[in-house]
N, C-alpha and C positions, 0 to 999 in steps of 0.2 A: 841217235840210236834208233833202230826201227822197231818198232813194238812186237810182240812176240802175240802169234796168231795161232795158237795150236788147232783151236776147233776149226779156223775158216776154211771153207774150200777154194781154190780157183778155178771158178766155174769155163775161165777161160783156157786154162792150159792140162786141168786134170781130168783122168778119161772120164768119159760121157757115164756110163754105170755105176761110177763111183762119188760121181755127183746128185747122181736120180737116187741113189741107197742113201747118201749122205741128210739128202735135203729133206727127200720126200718123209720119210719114216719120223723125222721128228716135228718136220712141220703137220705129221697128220695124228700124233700126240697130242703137241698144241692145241690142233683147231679141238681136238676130245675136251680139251681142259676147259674152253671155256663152256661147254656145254656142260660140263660132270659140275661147274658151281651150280647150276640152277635145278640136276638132277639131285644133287646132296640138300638140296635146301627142301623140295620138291618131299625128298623123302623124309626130312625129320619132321615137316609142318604136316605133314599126312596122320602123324601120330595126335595131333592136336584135337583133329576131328575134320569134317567135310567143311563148316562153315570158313574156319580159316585157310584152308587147303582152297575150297572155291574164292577168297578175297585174291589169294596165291595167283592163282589160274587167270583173274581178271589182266593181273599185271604183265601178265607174259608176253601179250600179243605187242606190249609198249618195249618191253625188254628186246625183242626178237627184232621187231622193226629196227629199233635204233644201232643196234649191233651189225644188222644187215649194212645201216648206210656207212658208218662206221668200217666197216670189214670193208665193205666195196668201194672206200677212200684209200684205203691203206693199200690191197692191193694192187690198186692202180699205179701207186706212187712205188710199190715195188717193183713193180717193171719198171717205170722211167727211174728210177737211180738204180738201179741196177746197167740200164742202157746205158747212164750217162757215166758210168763208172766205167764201164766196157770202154769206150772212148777215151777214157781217159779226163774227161771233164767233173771232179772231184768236188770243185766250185759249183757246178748247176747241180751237181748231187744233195749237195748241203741246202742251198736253197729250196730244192723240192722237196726235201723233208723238214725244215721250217714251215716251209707255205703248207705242208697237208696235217703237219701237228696243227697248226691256225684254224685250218678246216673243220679237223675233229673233232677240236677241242670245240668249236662252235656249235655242229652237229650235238656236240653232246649235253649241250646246255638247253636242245627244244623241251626235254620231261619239264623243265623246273618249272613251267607253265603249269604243270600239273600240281603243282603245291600250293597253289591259287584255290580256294576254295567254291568260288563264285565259276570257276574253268572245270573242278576237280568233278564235283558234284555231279554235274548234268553230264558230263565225259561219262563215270563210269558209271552213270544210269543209265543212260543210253547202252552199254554194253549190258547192262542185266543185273548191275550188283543190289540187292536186297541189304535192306539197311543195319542189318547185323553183321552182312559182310561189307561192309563201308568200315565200320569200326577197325576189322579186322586191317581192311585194307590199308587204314591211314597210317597203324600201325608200320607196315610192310612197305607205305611207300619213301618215306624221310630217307633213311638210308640207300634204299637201293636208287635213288633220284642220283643221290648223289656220288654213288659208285659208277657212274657214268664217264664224267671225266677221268675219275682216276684209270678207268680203261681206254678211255679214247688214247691216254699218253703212251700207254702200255702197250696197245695195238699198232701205234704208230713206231716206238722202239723196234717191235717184231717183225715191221717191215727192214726199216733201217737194216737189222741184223742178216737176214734173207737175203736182203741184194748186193749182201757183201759175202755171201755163201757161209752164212752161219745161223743157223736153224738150233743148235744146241742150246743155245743163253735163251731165247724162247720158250722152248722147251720145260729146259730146268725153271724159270720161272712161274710157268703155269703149273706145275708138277708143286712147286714148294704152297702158292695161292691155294690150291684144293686142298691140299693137306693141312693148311691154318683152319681154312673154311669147315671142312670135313670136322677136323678137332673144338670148333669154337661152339657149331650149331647146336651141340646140344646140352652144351656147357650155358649159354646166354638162353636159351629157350627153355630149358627144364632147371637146370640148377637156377640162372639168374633170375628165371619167372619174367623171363621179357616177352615171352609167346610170338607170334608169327614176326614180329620186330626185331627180332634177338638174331633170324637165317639172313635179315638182310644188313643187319650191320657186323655179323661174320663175313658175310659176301666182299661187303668196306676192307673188310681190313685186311682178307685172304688177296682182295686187288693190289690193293694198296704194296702188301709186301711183292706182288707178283711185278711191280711197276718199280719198288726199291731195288729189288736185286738185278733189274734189266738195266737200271741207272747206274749200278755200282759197276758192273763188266764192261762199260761203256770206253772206257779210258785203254783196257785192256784188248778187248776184241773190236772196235770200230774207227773209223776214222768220221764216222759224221756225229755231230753231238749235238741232236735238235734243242 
């Protein structure tokens, strides 16, 4: 029985405009959503005062880095399965999105080095951090360390999706993430009295589900299942 594909396009047989409207619009949702996590968190730690908003700011430049290498894995690997898809070779498609989850997922483990104290310390002194924003920071960095993986798999599902012309399951997942995130940060930050620690393990969890519901469509809308 062949599985039922409502959102996919085929990028090979359907007209060119209806392809570029299909893909581009929601892929450029997406790329928003991961950026509106760090702008919602951005904004509720702002209410805290400057010292934790600046502990915030130290970690960004480690956030943006890793996402960039992250982001620049994934879409590489979208064009080669997508090419190898065109051809008809469905087998080297599968394997190059194994081999670049492995990648990501690698990539996404260089922060945890930064949970080393003896590595953590002189890291973000050397950036500037003042040691009332150290505190702040240690807070903030536990969780968001570890919402690294849970995006690496996420990033890599939303290439998967893309090169088989479906940009929606993407989409809808980063849209459902912001909107836990959005809901949690100021629920764990002011109700739970967790303070600048509270936006980043919202950030965990708003991933977290943005990585469940791209796993769950998987069966439905894909044929590669890394």
């Amino acid at each position: 029985m062949q599985r039922r594909k409502t959102v996919n396009v085929d990028m090979g047989r359907d007209p060119v405009p209806h392809v570029l409207w299909s893909l581009a619009i929601p892929s450029i949702i997406a790329t928003l959503g991961h950026t509106v996590f760090h702008i919602a968190d951005t904004m509720f730690v702002a209410w805290l005062g400057t010292v934790p908003l600046a502990a915030m700011s130290l970690m960004l430049p480690v956030i943006f880095v890793e996402y960039a290498l992250m982001s620049g894995c994934t879409i590489g690997a979208t064009t080669l399965i997508s090419r190898n898809l065109g051809m008809g070779k469905l087998y080297r498609g599968r394997y190059l999105a194994n081999a670049t989850l492995s990648l990501v997922f690698m990539i996404s483990l260089l922060p945890c080095i930064l949970l080393i104290p003896s590595i953590k310390d002189p890291f973000f002194a050397f950036m500037g951090a003042s040691p009332e924003a150290m505190v702040h920071l240690n807070k903030y960095l536990f969780w968001q360390i570890w919402s690294f993986p849970v995006a690496s798999c996420s990033l890599l599902l939303d290439a998967v999706y893309r090169s088989q012309g479906n940009a929606i399951v993407p989409m809808y997942s980063l849209l459902i993430g912001n909107a836990v995130n959005i809901a949690l940060d100021p629920l764990f930050i002011f109700t739970f009295g967790l303070g600048i620690g509270g936006a980043s393990l919202a950030t965990l969890i708003g991933r977290l589900l943005t990585l469940l519901y791209s796993v769950s469509k998987l069966k439905q809308h894909s044929e590669i299942h890394p």
